[in-house]
C-alpha positions, 0 to 999 in steps of 0.5 A: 630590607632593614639590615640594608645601608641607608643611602648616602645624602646628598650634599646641596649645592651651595646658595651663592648669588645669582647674577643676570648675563646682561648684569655680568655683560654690563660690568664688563663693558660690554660683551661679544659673541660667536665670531665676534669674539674669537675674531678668526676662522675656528681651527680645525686641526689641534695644535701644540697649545691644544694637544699639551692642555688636552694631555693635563686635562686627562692627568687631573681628571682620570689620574687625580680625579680618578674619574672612570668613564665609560664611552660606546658607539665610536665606530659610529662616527662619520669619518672625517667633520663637518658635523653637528653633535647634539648632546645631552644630558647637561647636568655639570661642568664635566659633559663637555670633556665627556663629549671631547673624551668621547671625539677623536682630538682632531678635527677639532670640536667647538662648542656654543657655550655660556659666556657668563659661565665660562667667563666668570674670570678673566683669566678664563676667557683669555684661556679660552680665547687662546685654546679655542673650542668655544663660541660664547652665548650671551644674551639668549632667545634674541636670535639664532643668526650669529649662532647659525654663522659660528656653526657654518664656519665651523662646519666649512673648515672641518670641524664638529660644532656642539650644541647642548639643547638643554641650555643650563644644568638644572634637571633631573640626573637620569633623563633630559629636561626641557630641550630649547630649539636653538640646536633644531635652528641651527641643524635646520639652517646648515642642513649638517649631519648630526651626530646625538651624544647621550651622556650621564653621570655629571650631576655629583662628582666626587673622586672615582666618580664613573660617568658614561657617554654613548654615541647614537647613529647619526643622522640628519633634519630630513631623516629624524623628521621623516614623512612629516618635512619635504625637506624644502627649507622653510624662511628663516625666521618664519613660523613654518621654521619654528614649527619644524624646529618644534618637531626636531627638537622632539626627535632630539628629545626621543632619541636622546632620553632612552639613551640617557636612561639606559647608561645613567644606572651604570654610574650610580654607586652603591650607598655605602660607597665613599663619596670623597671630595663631592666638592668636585661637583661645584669646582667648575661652576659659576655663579651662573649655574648655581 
């Protein structure tokens, strides 16, 4: 209808320089990855450092950030860890703590994460090293296996490994973009229960932002893929693994789709809302990721 408000643009995100993970690798001197960064088995419980950094997270980002989220399905998850969650959509530096609102603090939760975005100052890595939570990735699509041995230690102490298949924050805001098969990979090898996490909202942040997360019932390689696996583990690094990890990643894609586009509308405001401090959408960003 014409009296109707017209809806508010959105602001673009700012051009700023893009640099390749080997470029930022090499300025460092180098760069590890997975195990061989953290240098020790990842903790499952959360000790004092974890539980203090956890409690000013949620004060800044619920009280100061007034961000509202709307979480469904936790009575689905599996008592105790030793599971996998695959979560999506990826669309900003939110979804990892709407992933870790949406998980009890303990047993802990550790992502495979971007080390050129995560480190993009120093002061972050050395935080991160100390905080743990996250295992980095920096070269991509060169092989699985130190990423499949971060999940198994992971796995074998208790914890919940996170995997985010999209790999990046470029997509749409209410349905997932191009799921890469690393995540399949990994569930594949480790043979974990899985646990699909659906979130949305991410994409522009601003104060009062609502977002969503809905957990979705877990599952496991075998199930999702049915009839067309006999669940006999094929080689790794063979073409039968890859056509298999093909096909989870679809059912990653069919199941985590729907979920998206059904809590997305719940955190889409009105027109004529104000949209106060949008910058938020960028505070976390690198120049990775711009």
């Amino acid at each position: 209808m014409s009296g109707d408000p017209a809806p508010a643009p959105r602001r673009p995100r700012p051009e700023r320089a893009r640099l390749s993970p080997q470029a930022i690798a090499d300025a460092r001197g180098g760069a590890r990855e997975g195990l061989d960064w953290l240098g020790r088995t990842p903790e499952s419980r959360a000790g004092v450092l974890v539980r203090v950094v956890d409690r000013v997270a949620r004060i800044v980002l619920f009280g100061l950030f007034r961000f509202s989220v709307s979480t469904g399905g936790r009575e689905k998850l599996p008592p105790g860890g030793g599971y996998l969650v695959i979560a999506a959509i990826h669309r900003g530096w939110m979804d990892p703590f709407l992933v870790l609102h949406a998980l009890p603090l303990e047993p802990r939760a550790w992502f495979l994460g971007s080390g050129p975005s995560a480190f993009s100052a120093r002061w972050r890595e050395l935080l991160l090293h100390r905080l743990g939570g996250m295992l980095p990735v920096w070269r991509g699509g060169v092989g699985v296996d130190q990423h499949v041995a971060s999940a198994r230690a992971v796995l074998a102490n208790g914890g919940v490994f996170v995997l985010v298949p999209e790999g990046g924050v470029a997509g749409p805001p209410d349905r997932p973009a191009t799921f890469r098969t690393g995540a399949a990979l990994i569930a594949l090898r480790t043979g974990a229960q899985i646990v699909p996490i659906a979130l949305a909202g991410a994409d522009e942040l601003y104060l009062g932002k609502r977002l969503a997360s809905r957990i979705l019932q877990p599952s496991s390689a075998r199930k999702l893929l049915g009839e067309t696996w006999d669940g006999v583990p094929p080689s790794p690094g063979s073409r039968a693994e890859l056509d298999i990890a093909r096909r989870l990643t679809d059912r990653f894609a069919e199941l985590l789709g729907p979920a998206v586009a059904a809590i997305y509308p719940g955190t889409v405001d009105p027109p004529d809302r104000p949209r106060r401090f949008r910058g938020l959408t960028w505070l976390f960003l690198s120049r990775r990721e711009h």
